[in-house]
C-alpha positions in Angstrom: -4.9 24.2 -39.0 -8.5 24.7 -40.1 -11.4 25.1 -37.9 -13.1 21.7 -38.2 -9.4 20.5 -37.0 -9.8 19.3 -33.7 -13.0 17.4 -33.3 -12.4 15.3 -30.7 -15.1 12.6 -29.9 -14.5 10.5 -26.4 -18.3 9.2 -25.6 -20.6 7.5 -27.4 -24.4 6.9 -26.0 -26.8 4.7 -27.7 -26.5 1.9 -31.0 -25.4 1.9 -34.7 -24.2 -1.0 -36.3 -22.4 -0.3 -40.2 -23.2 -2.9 -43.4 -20.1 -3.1 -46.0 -20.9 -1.4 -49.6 -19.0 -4.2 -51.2 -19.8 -7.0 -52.6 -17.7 -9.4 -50.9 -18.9 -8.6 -47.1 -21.6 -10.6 -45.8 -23.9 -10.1 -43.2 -24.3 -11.8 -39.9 -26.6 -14.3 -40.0 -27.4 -13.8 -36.2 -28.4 -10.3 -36.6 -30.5 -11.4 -39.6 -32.3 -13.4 -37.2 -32.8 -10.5 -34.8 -35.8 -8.1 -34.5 -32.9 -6.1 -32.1 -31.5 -4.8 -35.4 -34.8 -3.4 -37.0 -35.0 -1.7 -34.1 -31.3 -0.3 -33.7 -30.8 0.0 -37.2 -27.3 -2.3 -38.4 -24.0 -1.6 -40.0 -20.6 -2.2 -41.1 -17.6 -0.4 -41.3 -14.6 -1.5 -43.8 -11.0 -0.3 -44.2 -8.7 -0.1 -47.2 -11.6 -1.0 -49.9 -10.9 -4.6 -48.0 -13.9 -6.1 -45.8 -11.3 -8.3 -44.3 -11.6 -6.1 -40.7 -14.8 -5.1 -40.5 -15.7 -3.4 -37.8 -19.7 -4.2 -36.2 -21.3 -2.4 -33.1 -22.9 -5.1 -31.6 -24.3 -3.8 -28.2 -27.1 -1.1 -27.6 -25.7 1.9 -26.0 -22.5 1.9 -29.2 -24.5 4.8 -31.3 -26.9 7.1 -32.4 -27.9 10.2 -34.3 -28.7 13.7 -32.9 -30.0 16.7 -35.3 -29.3 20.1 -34.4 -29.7 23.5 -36.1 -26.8 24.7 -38.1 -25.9 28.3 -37.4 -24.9 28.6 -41.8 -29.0 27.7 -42.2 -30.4 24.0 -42.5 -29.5 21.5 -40.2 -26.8 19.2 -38.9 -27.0 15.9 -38.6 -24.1 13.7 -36.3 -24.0 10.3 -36.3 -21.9 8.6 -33.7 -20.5 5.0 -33.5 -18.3 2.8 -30.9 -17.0 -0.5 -32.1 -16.1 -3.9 -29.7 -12.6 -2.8 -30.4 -12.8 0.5 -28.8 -12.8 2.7 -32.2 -15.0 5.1 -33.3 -16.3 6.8 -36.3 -18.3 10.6 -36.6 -20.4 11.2 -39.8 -21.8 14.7 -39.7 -23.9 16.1 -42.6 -25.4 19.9 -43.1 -28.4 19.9 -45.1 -31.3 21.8 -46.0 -34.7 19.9 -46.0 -35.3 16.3 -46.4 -31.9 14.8 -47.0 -32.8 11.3 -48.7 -31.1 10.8 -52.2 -28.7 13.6 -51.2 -25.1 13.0 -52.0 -22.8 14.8 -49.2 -19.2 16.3 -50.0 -17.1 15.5 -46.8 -14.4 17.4 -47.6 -13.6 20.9 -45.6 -12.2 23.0 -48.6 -15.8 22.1 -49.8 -17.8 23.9 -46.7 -20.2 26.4 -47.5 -20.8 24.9 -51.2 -24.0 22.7 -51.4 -24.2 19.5 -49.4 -21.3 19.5 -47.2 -19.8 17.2 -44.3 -17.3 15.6 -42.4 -16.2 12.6 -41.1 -13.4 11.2 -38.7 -12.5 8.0 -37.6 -11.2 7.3 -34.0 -8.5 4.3 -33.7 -9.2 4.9 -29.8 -12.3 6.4 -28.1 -11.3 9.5 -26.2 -7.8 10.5 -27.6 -7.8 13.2 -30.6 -6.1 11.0 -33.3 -8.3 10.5 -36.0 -8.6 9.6 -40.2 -10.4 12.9 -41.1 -11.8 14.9 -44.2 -10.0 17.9 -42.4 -6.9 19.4 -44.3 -6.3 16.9 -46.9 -9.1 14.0 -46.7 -12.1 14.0 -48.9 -14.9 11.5 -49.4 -19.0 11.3 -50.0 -21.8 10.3 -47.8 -25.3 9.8 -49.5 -28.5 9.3 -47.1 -30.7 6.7 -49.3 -34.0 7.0 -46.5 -34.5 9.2 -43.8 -37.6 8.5 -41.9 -38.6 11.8 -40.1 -41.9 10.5 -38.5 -39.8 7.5 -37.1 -36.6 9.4 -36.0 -34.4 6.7 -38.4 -32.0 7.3 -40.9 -30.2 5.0 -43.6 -27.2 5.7 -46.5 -23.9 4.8 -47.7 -20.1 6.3 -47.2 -16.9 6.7 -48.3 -13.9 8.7 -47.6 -10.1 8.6 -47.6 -9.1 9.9 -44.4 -5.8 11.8 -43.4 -4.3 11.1 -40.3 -4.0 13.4 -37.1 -1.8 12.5 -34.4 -3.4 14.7 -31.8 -0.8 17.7 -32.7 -0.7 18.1 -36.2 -1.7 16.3 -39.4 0.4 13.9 -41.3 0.8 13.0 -45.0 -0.6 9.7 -43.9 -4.2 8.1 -45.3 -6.6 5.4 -44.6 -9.7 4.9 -46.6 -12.8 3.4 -45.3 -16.4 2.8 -46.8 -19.8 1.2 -45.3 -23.4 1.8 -45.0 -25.8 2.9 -42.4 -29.1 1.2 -42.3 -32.6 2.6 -39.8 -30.1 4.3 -37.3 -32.3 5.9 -34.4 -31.9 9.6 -34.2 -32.7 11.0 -30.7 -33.7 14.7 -29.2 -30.4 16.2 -27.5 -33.0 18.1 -25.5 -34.8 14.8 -24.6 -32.8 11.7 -25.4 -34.0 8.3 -24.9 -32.1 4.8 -25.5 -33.7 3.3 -28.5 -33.6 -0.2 -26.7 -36.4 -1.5 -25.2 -39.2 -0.1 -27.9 -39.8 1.7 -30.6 -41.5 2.3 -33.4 -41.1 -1.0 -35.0 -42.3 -2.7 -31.3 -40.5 -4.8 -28.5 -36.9 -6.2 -28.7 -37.1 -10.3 -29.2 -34.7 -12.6 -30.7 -32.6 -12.9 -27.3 -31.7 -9.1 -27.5 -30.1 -8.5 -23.7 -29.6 -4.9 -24.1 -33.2 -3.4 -23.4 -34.7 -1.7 -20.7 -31.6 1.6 -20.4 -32.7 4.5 -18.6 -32.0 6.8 -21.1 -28.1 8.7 -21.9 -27.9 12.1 -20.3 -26.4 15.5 -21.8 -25.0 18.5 -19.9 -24.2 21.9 -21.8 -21.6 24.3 -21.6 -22.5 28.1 -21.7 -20.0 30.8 -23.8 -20.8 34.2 -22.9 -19.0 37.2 -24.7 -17.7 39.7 -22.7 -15.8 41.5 -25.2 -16.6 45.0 -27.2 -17.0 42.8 -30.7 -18.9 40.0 -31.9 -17.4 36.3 -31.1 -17.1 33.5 -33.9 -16.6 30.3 -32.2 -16.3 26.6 -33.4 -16.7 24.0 -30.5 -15.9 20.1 -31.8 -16.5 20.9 -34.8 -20.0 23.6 -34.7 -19.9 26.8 -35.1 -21.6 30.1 -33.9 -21.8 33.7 -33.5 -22.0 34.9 -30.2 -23.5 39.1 -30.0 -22.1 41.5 -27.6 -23.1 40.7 -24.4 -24.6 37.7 -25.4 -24.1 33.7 -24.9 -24.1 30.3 -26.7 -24.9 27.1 -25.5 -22.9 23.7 -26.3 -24.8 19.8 -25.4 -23.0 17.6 -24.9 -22.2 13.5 -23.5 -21.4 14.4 -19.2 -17.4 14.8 -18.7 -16.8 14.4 -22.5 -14.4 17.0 -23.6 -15.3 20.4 -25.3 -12.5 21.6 -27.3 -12.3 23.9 -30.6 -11.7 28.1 -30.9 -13.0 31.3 -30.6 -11.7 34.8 -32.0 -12.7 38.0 -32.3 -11.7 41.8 -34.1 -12.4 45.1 -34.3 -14.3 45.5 -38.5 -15.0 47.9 -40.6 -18.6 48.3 -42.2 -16.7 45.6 -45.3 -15.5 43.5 -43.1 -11.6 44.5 -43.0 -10.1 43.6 -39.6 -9.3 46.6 -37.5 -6.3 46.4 -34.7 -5.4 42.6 -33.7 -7.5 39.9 -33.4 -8.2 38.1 -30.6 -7.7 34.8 -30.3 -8.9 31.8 -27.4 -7.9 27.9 -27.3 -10.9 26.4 -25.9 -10.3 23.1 -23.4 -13.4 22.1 -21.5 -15.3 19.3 -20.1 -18.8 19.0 -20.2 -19.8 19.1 -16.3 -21.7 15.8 -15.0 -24.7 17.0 -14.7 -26.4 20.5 -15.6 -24.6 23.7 -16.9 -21.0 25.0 -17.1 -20.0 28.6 -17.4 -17.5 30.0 -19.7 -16.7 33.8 -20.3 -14.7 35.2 -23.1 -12.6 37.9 -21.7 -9.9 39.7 -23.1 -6.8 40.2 -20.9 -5.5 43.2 -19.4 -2.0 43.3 -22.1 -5.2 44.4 -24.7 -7.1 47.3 -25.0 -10.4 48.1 -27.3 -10.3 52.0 -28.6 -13.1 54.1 -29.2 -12.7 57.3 -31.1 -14.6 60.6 -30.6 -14.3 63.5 -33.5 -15.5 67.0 -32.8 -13.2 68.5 -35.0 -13.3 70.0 -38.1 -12.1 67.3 -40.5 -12.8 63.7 -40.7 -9.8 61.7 -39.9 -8.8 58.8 -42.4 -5.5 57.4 -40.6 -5.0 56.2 -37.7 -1.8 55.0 -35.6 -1.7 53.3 -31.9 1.4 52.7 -30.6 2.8 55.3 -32.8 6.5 55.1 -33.2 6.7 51.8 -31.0 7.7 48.2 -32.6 3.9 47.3 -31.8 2.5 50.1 -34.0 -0.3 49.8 -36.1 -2.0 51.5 -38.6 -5.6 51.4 -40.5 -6.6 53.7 -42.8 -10.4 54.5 -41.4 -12.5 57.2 -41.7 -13.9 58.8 -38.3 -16.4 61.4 -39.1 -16.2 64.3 -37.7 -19.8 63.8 -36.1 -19.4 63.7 -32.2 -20.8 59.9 -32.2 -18.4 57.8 -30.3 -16.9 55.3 -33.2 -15.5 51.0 -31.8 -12.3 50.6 -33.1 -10.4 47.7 -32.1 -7.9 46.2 -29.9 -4.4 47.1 -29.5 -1.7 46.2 -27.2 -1.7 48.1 -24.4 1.6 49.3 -22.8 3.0 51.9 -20.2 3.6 54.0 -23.1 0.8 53.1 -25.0 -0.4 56.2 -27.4 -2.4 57.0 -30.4 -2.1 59.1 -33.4 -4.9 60.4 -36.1 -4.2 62.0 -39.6 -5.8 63.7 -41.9 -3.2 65.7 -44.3 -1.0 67.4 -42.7 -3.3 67.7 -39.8 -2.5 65.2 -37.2 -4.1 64.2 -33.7 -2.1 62.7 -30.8 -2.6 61.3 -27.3 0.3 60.1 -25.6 -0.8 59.6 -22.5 -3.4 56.9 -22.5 -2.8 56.0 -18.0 -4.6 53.0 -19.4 -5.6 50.2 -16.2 -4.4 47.0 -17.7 -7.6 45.4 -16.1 -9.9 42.4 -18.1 -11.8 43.6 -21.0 -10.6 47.6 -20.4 -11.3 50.0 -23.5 -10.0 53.5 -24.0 -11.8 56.6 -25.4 -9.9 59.1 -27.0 -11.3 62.5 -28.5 -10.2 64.9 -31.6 -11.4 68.8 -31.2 
C-alpha cells in the first residue's frame, strides 16, 4: 500500500457547496437567490457521469479550504466538503505559484511530476473507506480562478475513484465530477468561519448560519529520537524530520491522525544500510493545544557505529555473523579514526559483528549490548 493510502478525513469545519459540470444539472434556484452563496462559494457533486444524486452542502460550517507549505516545494492546497447525507469529499492540489488555469493530475503514480493531487471521497464522515486516486484511481482537477487577495478559490473535477474498505483496496470504482465555485480558504494558524462577513459584505437572503465563533485546530508534535533522519507521511503530508529534531501536524480537535514513518541507516548514494525502521502512526488530535509524539526505536534494535584505526580500510561488513539474522553491506570504513553511523540491526544475546577487507577480517563477538530504547553500539578496528 502506498503512502498517500490511508488518508482518513472525520471532521469538516466551515462551507463548500459543488455545481455539476454537466449539462443536464441545474442549479437551485433558492441559492441563486441568496447573497449566502457569494459569500460561501456553491457547488455540486455528481456520481457515475449521472446528476441524478447530486450531492449539495447546504449549511455553513460543511467546508473550506486551508493552504499549507509543501515539504517537495510550492504549496498544498486541501479542500474539504461534508454533505446533508453525511459524506464527504477531500480535493488536495500541490502547486507552485498562482494555480488558476492549471490542470491537476490526481493520480499517485503521477506524484512528483508537474501538477499533482489527490482526491477521496467519503461514503461516511469519520470511517477510512473512501473512492480514491490512491493505487489504482486517476482523475484531473483544474482551478479556473483563485482569488489570493480574497482567500476564494473556483475550478472543476473529475476522477474515477477506487474503492478502500478501510483494510485494503478493491478492484472496485466509482467516478464522480463537479465544480467548485468562490470557496473561502482560511489560515490554519488563524481560522475564521466565513459566515457572518466577508469580503463580498453581510449574509442576507434569509441565510441562518452567521454569526460562528470561528473552528479551532490543535497540532500534534513528531520528534525524532533516533540516530537517522525520519520520513513521515501523516493523512496524507509528508515531511522530513532531522536528528533530534520535530514536526508539527494541524489539525480539526479529536480528529484522527493516522499515516507512517520510517527510517535507515544510508550511504552517501542513498543505499539503505542495516534494516529499516518502520512505525504505524494512530493518533488523535488533542482537544485543545499540543500533543507529543516521540519516535523511538525499541530495545530488540540497535544503531552501529564503526571506528577504524587500522591499517586498511574495511569494505565488508557482517552483524550477526553466522546467525539467521545476518546481514551484510559492502561499505567502505576508512581507516581515519572518525567514528562512521551505520545502521540498525537486530540486537540479540549473541549479537556480533564482523569486518573484511581480503583476507583480513575484524570481529567482535561480544557486543553485552543493553536492549534499552534507542541504544547504539560502537565498535573499533586497530
Amino acid at each position: 500500500m502506498k503512502k498517500y493510502s490511508r488518508i482518513i478525513y472525520a471532521s469538516f469545519s466551515v462551507i463548500l457547496t459543488f455545481i455539476c459540470l454537466l449539462a443536464s444539472c441545474k442549479k437551485d434556484p433558492k441559492t441563486k437567490k441568496q447573497t449566502l452563496s457569494t459569500i460561501v462559494g456553491t457547488c455540486i457533486l455528481c456520481q457515475n457521469n449521472s446528476c441524478a444524486d447530486q450531492k449539495k452542502t447546504t449549511n455553513c460550517g460543511d467546508a473550506f479550504g486551508f493552504i499549507v507549505a509543501s515539504p517537495t516545494g510550492g504549496q498544498l492546497i486541501q479542500l474539504h466538503g461534508k454533505f446533508s447525507d453525511n459524506t464527504a469529499i477531500l480535493l488536495s492540489l500541490l502547486w507552485n505559484g498562482n494555480p488558476t488555469q492549471t490542470t491537476f493530475t490526481l493520480n499517485e503514480d503521477k506524484v512528483g511530476v508537474g501538477n499533482w493531487g489527490y482526491v477521496s471521497y467519503f461514503p461516511k464522515v469519520g470511517a477510512s473507506s473512501q473512492y480514491s486516486t490512491i493505487s489504482g484511481g486517476a482523475g484531473t482537477a483544474t482551478v479556473t480562478n483563485y482569488d489570493a487577495a480574497n482567500n476564494r478559490i473556483s475550478g472543476t473535477f473529475s476522477f474515477k475513484g477506487k474503492y478502500f474498505d478501510g483494510a485494503a483496496f478493491k478492484d472496485s470504482y466509482q467516478t464522480f465530477s463537479g465544480s467548485f465555485a468562490d470557496i473561502p480558504i482560511i489560515d490554519p494558524n488563524n481560522p475564521q468561519l466565513p459566515c457572518g462577513g466577508g469580503s463580498s459584505g453581510g449574509i442576507s437572503g434569509g441565510g441562518t448560519a452567521g454569526g460562528g465563533s470561528g473552528t479551532s485546530t490543535s497540532t500534534i508534535t513528531y520528534t525524532n529520537a533516533s540516530f537517522t533522519s525520519v520520513n513521515i507521511t501523516v493523512n496524507g503530508l509528508a515531511k522530513t524530520i532531522a536528528v533530534g529534531s520535530s514536526a508539527q501536524y494541524t489539525g480539526t480537535p479529536n480528529a484522527a491522525a493516522t499515516g507512517t514513518a520510517t527510517t535507515s541507516g544510508k550511504t552517501s548514494s542513498g543505499t539503505v544500510v542495516g534494516n529499516t525502521i518502520s512505525w504505524t502512526l494512530s493518533n488523535t488530535f488533542p482537544a485543545s493545544g499540543n500533543a507529543n509524539s516521540t519516535l523511538n526505536v525499541g530495545g530488540d534494535f540497535f544503531f552501529l557505529k564503526v571506528k577504524n584505526t587500522s591499517s586498511k580500510t574495511i569494505n565488508k561488513l557482517y552483524v550477526n555473523y553466522g546467525l539467521v539474522s545476518q546481514t551484510l553491506d559492502n561499505v567502505v570504513i576508512a581507516n581515519d579514526g572518525l567514528v562512521y553511523n551505520l545502521g540498525y540491526y537486530k540486537a540479540y544475546t549473541n549479537s556480533n559483528v564482523r569486518g573484511e577487507n581480503g583476507t583480513t577480517s575484524w570481529s567482535w563477538n561480544t557486543l553485552s549490548l543493553p536492549f534499552t530504547t534507542n541504544q547504539s553500539f560502537t565498535v573499533q578496528a586497530n
